[in-house]
N, C-alpha and C positions, 0 to 999 in steps of 0.2 A: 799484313793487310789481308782480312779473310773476307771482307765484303766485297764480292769479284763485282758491285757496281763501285766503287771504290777508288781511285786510282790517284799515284801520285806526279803532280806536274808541279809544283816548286822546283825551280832550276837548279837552288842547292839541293834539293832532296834529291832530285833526277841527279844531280851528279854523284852524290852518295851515292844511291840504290846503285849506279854503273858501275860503282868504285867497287863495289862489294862482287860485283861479277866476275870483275878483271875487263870491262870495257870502259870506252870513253864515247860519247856524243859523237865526237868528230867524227866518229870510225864510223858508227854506224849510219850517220846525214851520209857519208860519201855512197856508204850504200844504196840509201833511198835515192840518192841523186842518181844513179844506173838504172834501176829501177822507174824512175819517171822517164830517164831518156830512153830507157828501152819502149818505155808503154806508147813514146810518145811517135815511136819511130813508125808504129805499125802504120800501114796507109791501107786506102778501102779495098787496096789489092788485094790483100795479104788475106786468109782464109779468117773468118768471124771465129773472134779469143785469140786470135796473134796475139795481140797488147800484152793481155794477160801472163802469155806461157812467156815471150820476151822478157819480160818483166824478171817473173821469177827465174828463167835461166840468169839471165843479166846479172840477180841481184845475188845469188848464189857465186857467182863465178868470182864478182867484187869481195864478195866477204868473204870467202877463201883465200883471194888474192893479199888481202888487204890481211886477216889473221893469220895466216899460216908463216906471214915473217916475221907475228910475233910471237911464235911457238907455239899455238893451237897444230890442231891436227884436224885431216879431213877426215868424216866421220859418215859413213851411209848405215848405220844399224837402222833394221825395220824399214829402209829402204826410205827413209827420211833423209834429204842431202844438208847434211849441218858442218859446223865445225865444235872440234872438241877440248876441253881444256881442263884440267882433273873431274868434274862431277858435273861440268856445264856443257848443256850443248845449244848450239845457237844455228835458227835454222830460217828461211824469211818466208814471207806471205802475201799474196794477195787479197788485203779485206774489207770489207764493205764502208759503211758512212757512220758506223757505230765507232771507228778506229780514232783515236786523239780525244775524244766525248768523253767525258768526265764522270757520266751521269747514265752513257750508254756503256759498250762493249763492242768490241770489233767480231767481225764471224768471218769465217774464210770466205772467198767466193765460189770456189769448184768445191765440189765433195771430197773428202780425203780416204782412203782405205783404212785398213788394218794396221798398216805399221802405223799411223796416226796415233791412233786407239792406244797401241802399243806405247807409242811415247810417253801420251798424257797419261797411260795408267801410272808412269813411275814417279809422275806429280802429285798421283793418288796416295800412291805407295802399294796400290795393289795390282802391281805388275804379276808378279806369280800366276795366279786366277786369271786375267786376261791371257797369258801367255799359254797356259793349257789348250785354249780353243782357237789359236793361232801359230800354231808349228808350221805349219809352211813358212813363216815370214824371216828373211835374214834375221840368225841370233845376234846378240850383242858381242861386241869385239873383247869388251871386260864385263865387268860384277855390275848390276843394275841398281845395285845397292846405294842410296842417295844419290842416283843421278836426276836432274830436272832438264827439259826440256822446255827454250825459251821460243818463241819467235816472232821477229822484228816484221811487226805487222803494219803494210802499207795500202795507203787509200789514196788512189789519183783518177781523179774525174774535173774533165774539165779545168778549172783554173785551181782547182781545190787539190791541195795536196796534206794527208794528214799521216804520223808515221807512232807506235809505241812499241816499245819490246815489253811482252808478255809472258806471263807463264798460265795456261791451260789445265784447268784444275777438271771441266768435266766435257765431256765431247760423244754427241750421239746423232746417230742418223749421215755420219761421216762430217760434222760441223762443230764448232767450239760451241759450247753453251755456257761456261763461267768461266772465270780466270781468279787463278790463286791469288796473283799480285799483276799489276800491271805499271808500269813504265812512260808516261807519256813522254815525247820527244817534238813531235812538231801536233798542237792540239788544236781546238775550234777557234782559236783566239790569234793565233798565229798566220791565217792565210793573206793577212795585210803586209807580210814580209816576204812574198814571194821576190824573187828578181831574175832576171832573167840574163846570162851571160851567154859567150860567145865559144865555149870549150865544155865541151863534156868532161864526166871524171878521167876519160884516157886521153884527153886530148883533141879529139877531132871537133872540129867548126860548128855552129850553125846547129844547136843542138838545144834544146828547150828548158823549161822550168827547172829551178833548183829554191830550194826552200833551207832558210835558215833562221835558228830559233832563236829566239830576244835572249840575251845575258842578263841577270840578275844585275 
């Protein structure tokens, strides 16, 4: 798929494109499910973009937790916190109202640095050239040679929860501007399946929105 307005949400085709990763839906719903309950935790205490950083620490810690006992590995090159798995790395996001939209595109919400830059450029394939004008940045652990850099990008506002893994084809100004392929998982058509349970993904009580995607 090279039209990064383009994306695919067929439920068999979503499960293919995972297949083809080495993931499964499930794995990564349990993520976004941390990631809404982290967002959701923040209260008016807590300094403005709590939700946000919660979020991503949250969502990060899940998929680690969650991949690394099925033999991924923890991965921070270019200072990017993913997990890794021969050529794949999978890393999560906070992003806007473009995310799940068929017709839009998801953007991050905070600015991203250099290692960013750095990642997308190996979606490019013109990692080299970017890497010149960025030596300061942690090198890569192995050969940058076909690796892609995906990330399971999440939008929760209010009752709306939308989620796709992506791949980031151009990124300027510190923000995604196209995607190579994208992944819908939970899209515009979906927020009528919200439901609300009584355990978060680790178990504690009294914990908020979880969103799960229609079966073909």
């Amino acid at each position: 798929m090279n039209n990064s307005m383009h994306a695919i949400s067929n439920p068999i085709q979503v499960r293919n494109s995972l297949a083809e990763l080495g993931v499964k839906q499930e794995q990564l719903q349990e993520v976004v499910d941390s990631m809404v309950v982290a967002r959701r935790s923040a209260t008016l205490n807590h300094p403005p973009g709590s939700g946000g950083l919660m979020a991503w620490m949250e969502g990060t810690r899940r998929l680690r937790e969650i991949f690394l006992s099925l033999g991924w590995e923890r991965n921070d090159d270019f200072r990017v916190y993913s997990v890794s798995k021969g050529s794949i790395r999978i890393a999560v996001c906070n992003t806007n109202d473009g995310t799940g939209m068929e017709f839009q595109q998801p953007k991050n919400r905070n600015k991203k640095g250099p290692g960013t830059d750095l990642a997308v450029s190996l979606n490019q394939g013109v990692f080299s050239v970017i890497l010149e004008e960025a030596m300061n940045i942690v090198p890569p652990s192995s050969s940058p040679e076909g690796i892609s850099y995906w990330y399971l990008c999440v939008f929760c506002e209010d009752e709306t929860v939308r989620a796709e893994l992506s791949c980031p084809l151009e990124f300027e100004n510190g923000f995604f501007t196209s995607f190579r392929d994208r992944i819908i998982l939970i899209g515009g058509d979906d927020n009528n399946l919200i439901t609300r349970r009584s355990q978060n993904p680790d178990g504690d009580s009294d914990y908020g929105i979880v969103v799960t995607r229609k079966q073909a």
